[in-house]
C-alpha positions as CSV (number, residue, x, y, z in Angstrom):
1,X,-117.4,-67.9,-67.7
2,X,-115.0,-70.4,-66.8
3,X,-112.9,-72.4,-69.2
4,X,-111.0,-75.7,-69.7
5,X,-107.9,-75.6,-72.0
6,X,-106.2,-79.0,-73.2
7,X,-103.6,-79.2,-75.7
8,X,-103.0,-82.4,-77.9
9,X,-100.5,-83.2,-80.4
10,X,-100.1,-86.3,-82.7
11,X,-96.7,-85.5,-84.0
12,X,-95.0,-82.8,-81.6
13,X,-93.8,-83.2,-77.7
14,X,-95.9,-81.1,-74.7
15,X,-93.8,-80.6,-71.9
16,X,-95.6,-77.7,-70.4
17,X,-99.0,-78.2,-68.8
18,X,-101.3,-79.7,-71.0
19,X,-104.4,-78.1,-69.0
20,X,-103.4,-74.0,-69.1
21,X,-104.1,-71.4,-71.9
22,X,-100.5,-71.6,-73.0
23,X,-97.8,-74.8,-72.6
24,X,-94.1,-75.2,-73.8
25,X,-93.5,-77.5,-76.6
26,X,-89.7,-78.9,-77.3
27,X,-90.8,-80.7,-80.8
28,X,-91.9,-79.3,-84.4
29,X,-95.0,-80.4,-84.8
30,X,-98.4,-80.0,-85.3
31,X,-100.6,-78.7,-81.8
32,X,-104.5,-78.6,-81.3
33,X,-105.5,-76.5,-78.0
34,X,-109.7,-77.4,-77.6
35,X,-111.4,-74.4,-75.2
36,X,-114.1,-75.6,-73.3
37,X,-116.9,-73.1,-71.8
38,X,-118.0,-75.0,-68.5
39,X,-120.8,-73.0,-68.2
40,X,-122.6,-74.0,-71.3
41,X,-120.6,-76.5,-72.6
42,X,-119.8,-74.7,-76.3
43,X,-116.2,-76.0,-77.3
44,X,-113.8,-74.4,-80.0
45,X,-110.2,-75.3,-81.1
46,X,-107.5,-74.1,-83.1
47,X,-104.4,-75.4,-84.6
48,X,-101.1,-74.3,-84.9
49,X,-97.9,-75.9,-86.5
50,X,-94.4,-75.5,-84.9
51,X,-91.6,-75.3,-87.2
52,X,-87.9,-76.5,-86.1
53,X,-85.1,-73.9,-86.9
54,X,-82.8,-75.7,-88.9
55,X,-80.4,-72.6,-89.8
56,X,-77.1,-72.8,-88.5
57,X,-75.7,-69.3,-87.2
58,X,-72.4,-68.0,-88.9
59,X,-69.6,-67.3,-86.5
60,X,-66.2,-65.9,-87.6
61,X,-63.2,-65.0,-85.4
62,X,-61.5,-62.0,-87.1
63,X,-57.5,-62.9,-87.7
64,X,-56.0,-62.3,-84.6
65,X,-52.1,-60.5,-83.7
66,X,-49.1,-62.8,-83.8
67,X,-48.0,-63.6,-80.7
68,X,-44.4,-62.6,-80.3
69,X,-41.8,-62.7,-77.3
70,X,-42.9,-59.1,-76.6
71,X,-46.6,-60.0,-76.8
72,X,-47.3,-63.8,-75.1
73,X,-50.8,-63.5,-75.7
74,X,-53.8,-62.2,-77.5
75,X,-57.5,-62.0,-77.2
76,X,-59.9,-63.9,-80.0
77,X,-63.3,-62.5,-80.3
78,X,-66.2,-64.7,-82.1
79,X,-68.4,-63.0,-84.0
80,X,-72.3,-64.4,-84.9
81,X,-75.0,-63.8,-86.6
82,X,-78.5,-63.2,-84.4
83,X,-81.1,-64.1,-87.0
């Protein structure tokens, strides 16, 4: 069977292809992909809603040395979370 894809949003952005079995969205939103059969013409659809992550990631630099006349510099290292 061959198929049609297109993907519709009323509230989200598509900025993949709007014709293929998957796309790329750069909005939260809501997103309605309709299936076509063009052999027989049955259609089916399904939605999905994108959520935005809106949870800032924690970084912390440990306390670095002191920088002395001996020692003229030091290395910082930022740590993060990876939720």
């Amino acid at each position: 069977a061959k198929f049609t894809y297109d993907w519709t949003t009323t509230n989200g952005n598509i900025v993949g292809s709007k014709n293929t079995i998957s796309t790329k969205v750069d909005k939260a939103g809501d997103y309605n992909l309709l299936v076509t059969d063009q052999v027989n013409g049955c259609q089916t659809n399904t939605n999905i809603t994108v959520k935005q992550d809106t949870i800032q990631p924690i970084v912390t630099i440990p306390t670095p040395a002191e920088i002395t006349c001996i020692k003229t510099n030091i290395q910082l290292i930022a740590n993060s979370n990876t939720n």
